[in-house]
Every structure is written in structure tokens, then in C-alpha cells.
C-alpha positions as CSV (number, residue, x, y, z in Angstrom):
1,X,-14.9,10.5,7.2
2,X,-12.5,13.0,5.4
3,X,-9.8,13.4,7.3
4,X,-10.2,9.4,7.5
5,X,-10.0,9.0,3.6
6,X,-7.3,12.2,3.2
7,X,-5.2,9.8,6.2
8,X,-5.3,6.7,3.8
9,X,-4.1,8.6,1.1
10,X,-0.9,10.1,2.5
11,X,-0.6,6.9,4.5
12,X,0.2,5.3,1.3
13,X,2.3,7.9,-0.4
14,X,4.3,8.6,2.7
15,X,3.8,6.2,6.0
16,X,3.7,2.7,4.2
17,X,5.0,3.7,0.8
18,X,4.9,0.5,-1.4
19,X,8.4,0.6,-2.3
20,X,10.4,3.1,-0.1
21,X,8.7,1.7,3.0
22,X,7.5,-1.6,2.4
23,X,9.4,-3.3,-0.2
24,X,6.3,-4.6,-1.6
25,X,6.1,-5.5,-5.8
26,X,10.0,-5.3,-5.9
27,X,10.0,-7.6,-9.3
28,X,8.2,-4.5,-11.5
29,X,10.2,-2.1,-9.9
30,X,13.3,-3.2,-10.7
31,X,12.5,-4.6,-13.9
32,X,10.6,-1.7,-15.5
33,X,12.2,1.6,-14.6
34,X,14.9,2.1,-17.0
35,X,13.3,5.1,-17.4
36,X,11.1,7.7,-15.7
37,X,8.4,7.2,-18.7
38,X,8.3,3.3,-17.9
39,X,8.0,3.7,-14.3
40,X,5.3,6.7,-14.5
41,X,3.0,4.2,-17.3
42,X,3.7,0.9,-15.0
43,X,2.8,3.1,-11.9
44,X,-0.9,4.7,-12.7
45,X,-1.4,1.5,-14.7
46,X,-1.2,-0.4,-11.3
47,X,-2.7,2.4,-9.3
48,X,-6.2,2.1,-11.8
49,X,-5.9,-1.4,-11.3
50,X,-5.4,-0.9,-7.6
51,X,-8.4,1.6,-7.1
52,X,-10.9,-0.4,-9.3
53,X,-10.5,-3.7,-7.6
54,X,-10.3,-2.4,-4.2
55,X,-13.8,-0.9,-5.1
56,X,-15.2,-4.1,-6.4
57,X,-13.4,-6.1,-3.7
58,X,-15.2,-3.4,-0.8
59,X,-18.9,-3.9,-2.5
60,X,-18.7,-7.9,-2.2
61,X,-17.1,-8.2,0.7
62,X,-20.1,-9.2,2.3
63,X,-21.4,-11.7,-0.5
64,X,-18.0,-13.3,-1.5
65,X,-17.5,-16.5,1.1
66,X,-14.2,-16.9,3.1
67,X,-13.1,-20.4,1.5
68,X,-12.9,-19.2,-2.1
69,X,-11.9,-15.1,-1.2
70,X,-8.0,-15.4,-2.6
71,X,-9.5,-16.9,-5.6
72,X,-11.8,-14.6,-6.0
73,X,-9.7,-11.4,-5.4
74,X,-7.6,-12.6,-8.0
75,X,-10.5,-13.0,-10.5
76,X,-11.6,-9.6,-9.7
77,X,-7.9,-8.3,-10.3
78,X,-7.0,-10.2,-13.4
79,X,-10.4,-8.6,-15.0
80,X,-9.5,-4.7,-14.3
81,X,-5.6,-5.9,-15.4
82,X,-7.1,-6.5,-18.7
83,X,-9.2,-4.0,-19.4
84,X,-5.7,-1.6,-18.9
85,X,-4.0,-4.2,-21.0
86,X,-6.0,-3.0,-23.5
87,X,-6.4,0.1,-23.1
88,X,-2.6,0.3,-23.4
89,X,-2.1,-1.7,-26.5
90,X,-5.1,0.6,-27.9
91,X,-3.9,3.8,-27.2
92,X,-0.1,3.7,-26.1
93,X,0.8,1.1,-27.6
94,X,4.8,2.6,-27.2
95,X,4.8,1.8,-23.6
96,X,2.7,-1.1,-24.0
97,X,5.6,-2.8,-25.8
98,X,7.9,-1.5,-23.1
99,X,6.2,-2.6,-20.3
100,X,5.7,-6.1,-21.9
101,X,5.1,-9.3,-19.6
102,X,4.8,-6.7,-16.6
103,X,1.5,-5.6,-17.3
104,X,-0.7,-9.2,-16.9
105,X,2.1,-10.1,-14.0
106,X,0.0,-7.2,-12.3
107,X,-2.4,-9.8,-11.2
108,X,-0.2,-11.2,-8.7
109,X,1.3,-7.8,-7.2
110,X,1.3,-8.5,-3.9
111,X,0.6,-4.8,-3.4
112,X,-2.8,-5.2,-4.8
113,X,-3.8,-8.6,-3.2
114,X,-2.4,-7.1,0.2
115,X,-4.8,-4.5,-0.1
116,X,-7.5,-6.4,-0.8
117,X,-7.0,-8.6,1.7
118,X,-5.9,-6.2,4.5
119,X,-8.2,-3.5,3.8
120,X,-10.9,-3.1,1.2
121,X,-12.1,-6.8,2.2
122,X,-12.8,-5.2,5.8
123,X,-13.9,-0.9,4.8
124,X,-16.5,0.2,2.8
125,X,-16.0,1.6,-0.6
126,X,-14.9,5.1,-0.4
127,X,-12.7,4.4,1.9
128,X,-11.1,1.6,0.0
129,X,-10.9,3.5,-2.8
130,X,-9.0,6.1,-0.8
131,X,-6.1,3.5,0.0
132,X,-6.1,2.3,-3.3
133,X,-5.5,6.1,-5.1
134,X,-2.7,6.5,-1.6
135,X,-1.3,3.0,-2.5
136,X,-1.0,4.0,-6.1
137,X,0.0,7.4,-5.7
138,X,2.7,6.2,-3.4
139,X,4.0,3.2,-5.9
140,X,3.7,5.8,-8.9
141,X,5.7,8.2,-7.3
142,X,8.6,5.7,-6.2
143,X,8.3,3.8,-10.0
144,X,9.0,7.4,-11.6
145,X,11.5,8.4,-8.7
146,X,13.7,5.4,-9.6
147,X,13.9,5.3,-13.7
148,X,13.8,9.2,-13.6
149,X,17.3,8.4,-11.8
150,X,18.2,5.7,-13.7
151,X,17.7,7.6,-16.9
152,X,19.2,10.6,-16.1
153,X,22.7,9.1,-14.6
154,X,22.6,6.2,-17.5
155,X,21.8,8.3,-20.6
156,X,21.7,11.7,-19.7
157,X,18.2,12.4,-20.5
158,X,15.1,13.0,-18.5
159,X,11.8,11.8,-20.4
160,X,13.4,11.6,-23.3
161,X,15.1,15.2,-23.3
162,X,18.8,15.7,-23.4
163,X,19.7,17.7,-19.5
164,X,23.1,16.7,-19.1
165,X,25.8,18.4,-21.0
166,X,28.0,17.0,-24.0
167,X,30.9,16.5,-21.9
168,X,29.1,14.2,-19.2
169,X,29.9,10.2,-20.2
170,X,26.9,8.4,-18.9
171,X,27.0,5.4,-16.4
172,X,25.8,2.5,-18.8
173,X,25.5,0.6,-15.8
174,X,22.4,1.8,-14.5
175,X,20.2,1.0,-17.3
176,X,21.1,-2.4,-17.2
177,X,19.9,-4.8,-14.8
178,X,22.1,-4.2,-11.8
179,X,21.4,-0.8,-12.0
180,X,18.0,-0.8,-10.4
181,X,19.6,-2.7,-7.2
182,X,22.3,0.1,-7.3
183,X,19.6,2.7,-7.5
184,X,17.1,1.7,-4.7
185,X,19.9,0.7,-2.4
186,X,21.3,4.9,-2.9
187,X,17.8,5.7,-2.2
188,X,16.9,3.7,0.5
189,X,20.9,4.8,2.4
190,X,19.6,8.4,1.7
191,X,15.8,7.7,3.4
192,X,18.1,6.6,6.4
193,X,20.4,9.5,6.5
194,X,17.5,11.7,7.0
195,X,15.7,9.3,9.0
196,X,12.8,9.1,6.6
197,X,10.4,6.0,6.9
198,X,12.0,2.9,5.0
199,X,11.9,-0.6,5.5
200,X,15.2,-0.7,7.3
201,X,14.7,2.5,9.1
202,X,11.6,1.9,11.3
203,X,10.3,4.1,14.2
204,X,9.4,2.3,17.5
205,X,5.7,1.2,17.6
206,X,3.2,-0.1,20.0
207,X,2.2,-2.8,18.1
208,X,3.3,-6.2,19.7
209,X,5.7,-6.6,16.5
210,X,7.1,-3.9,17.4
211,X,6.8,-2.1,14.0
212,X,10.2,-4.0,12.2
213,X,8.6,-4.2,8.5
214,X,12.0,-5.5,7.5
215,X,12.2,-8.4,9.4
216,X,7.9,-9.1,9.2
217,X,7.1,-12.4,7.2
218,X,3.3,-11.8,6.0
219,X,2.7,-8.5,3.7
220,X,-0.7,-7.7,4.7
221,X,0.1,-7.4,8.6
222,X,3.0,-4.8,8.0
223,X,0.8,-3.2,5.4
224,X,-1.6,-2.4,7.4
225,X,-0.8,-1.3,10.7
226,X,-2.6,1.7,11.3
227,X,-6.1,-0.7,11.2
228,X,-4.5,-3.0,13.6
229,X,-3.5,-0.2,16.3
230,X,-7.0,1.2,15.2
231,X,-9.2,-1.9,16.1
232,X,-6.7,-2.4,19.2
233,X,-7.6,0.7,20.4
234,X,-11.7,-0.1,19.5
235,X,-11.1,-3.3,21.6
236,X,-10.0,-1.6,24.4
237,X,-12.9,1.4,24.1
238,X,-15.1,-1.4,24.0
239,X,-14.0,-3.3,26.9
240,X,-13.5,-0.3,29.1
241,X,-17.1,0.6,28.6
242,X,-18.0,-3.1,29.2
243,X,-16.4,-3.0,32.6
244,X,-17.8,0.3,33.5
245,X,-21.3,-1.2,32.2
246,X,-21.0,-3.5,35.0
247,X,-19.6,-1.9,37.7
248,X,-23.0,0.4,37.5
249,X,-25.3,-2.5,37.0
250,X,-23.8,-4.3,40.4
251,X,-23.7,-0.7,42.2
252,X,-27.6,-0.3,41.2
253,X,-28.6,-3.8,42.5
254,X,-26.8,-3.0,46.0
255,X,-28.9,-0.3,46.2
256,X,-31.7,-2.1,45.5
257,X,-30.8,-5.1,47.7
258,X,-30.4,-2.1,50.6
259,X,-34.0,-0.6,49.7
260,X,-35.4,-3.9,50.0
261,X,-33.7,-4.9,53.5
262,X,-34.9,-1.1,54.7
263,X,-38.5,-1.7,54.0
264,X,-38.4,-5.2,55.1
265,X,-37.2,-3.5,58.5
């Protein structure tokens, strides 16, 4: 069960990173991480949303009826998205302002209702909670990643504090709008260079999709492949065992069809 939950974790900070791998919740990301202090408060405040509602999601999975799920999910989301609201405008009420609209548009992070749908809906809590802290860690680390970049080349700071020296003219660019395109697009060339996992860098895979995340139309299918090769593999456990199950059964009534024609003799 640990190495199962510690596997869910990295999954999500490494394997099927939200943003470096997936291209999942792209409107926050690029919207949000001017800087690295935006993209660290917009990442754990999706990662608690993530974690709590793939908790709740895992312990009514088995009451919450397949018509009305979607709905439902949501429901459970938007509730956990406001307590953090909240929370924020309490007690950092600074990045509260920054982050804006961006919080309550957590609800419908495709992220979070991937996961839910994909894999707390189907795992039992601890486990879903596991994905959820990966998930998180993994969007965290790629939000903070992206406006630490931004800020540094755009203003010449990093959190707030001057690195760069006086002489250095910052690129006002990247602070704007376009920059966030300009930065993930460096980032993603330089995951290919090195032949990390990205979106557009793939390895092969022996799912029948072949493993192309770029070119995959539904979220929670490319999200979630290890479960998919996972139950593939139980399938074929199960219908190995089947097979062998029956092989013995008709080899034991031979037998006893032979017994029974020897005593007949």
C-alpha cells in the first residue's frame, strides 16, 4: 500500500505533471504567474482543494449515484473552494486580491474534476488522497516554476527581492500576457531537449492509444494511464486464471469419466 501511495505521488509531480506533462488547467497557469509568489499561493490553494475533495469524493463513491456524479463532484469542489476562498481573504488577503477571479474559477479545473472522475471516484481514501497531494505537488511546483521565471527575466526580482544587477534592463514582456505563452513554450522546448516527459515529448506505451497525451481528446483517459495499464493487466491475471481454472476442472472430470468406465469393466 506504500509504495502504491509514494507511486501516486511522484506520478503526479513527475510522470503526469499537470502542466509540464499534461497541459491540464492552462487558463490559471498562464493567467496567474506573473510571479513566483502568485503561482506558489494559486498552487497549494488548488492542491488543498485537490486533496480535500478527492477525500470526500473517495468516501461517497459508493453512495453518490452515476446520473447525477458530475453534478455532484462539482458540489463537493465548489464547497472546499470556498472554505480556501476564505481562508485567503482572512488571512492573506495580499494574494487574495492577486489571485482574484482565479480562486472560485477553481471549481471547474479540469485538473481537479479529472481526478475525481478518473481516480478518487474508483480508490479508496488514502490512496486518493495520495494523488491528490502528487497532483498538487506537481501543479504547485510547475505554477512557481513558471512566475519564478517570469519574475526574474521581467523585473529582476525573485519573490520580491532584487537578484539581478543594476545594469540588467528587464524584459517587460514577460510579465504581460504573452509572456506566460513565451515562458511555457522555453520550458516545454527544454523538457524536449532533455527528453523529459511533456505533452509533446511522449515515450512509446502499450496502451492501445499509444501513449500521445498531445493529440488525446478526453482529460481523464490521458490522466490516468497508469490505472488503465493497471486494470489491463488485472484483466488479463484474471482471465489467465479463469482459463487455467478450467483446463483443471475438464482434466479432473476425464479422470473421473476413465474411473468410472474402469470399474464399469
Amino acid at each position: 500500500m506504500m509504495k502504491k501511495a509514494i507511486e501516486r505521488i511522484l506520478n503526479g509531480l513527475f510522470r503526469e505533471n499537470p502542466i509540464f506533462v499534461l497541459m491540464l488547467g492552462m487558463c490559471a497557469t498562464l493567467a496567474v504567474t506573473v510571479n513566483a509568489v502568485n503561482g506558489l499561493g494559486m498552487g497549494l490553494s488548488t492542491a488543498a482543494v485537490l486533496v480535500l475533495s478527492n477525500a470526500m469524493i473517495s468516501l461517497l463513491r459508493k453512495i453518490i449515484p452515476d446520473g447525477v456524479r458530475m453534478p455532484a463532484y462539482i458540489v463537493v469542489i465548489a464547497t472546499f473552494v470556498t472554505i480556501v476562498q476564505l481562508i485567503l481573504q482572512a488571512y492573506v488577503p495580499s494574494l487574495y486580491e492577486s489571485l482574484g477571479i482565479f480562486i472560485p474559477l477553481i471549481v471547474v479545473n479540469c485538473i481537479i474534476l479529472g481526478r475525481a472522475e478518473a481516480y478518487a471516484s474508483k480508490n479508496n481514501v488514502f490512496l486518493s488522497v495520495c494523488d491528490g497531494i502528487g497532483m498538487g505537488l506537481g501543479f504547485t511546483v510547475a505554477l512557481t516554476i513558471i512566475g519564478l521565471v517570469r519574475e526574474l527575466f521581467g523585473t529582476g526580482c525573485v519573490f520580491g527581492v532584487k537578484i539581478m544587477p543594476e545594469f540588467y534592463e528587464p524584459v517587460a514582456i514577460l510579465v504581460m500576457a504573452p509572456g506566460a505563452f513565451f515562458v511555457l513554450a522555453i520550458l516545454t522546448a527544454l523538457q524536449n531537449k532533455l527528453r523529459a516527459p511533456s505533452a509533446s515529448n511522449t515515450q512509446h506505451s502499450e496502451l492501445a492509444c499509444g501513449g500521445d497525451c498531445s493529440r488525446c481528446g478526453g482529460c481523464a483517459g490521458a490522466a490516468n494511464h497508469l490505472q488503465i495499464a493497471e486494470e489491463t493487466e488485472r484483466k488479463a491475471r484474471q482471465l489467465a486464471e479463469e482459463r487455467k481454472a478450467a483446463a483443471e476442472a475438464k482434466k479432473s472430470a476425464e479422470q473421473a469419466k476413465k474411473q468410472e468406465g474402469g470399474e464399469q469393466a
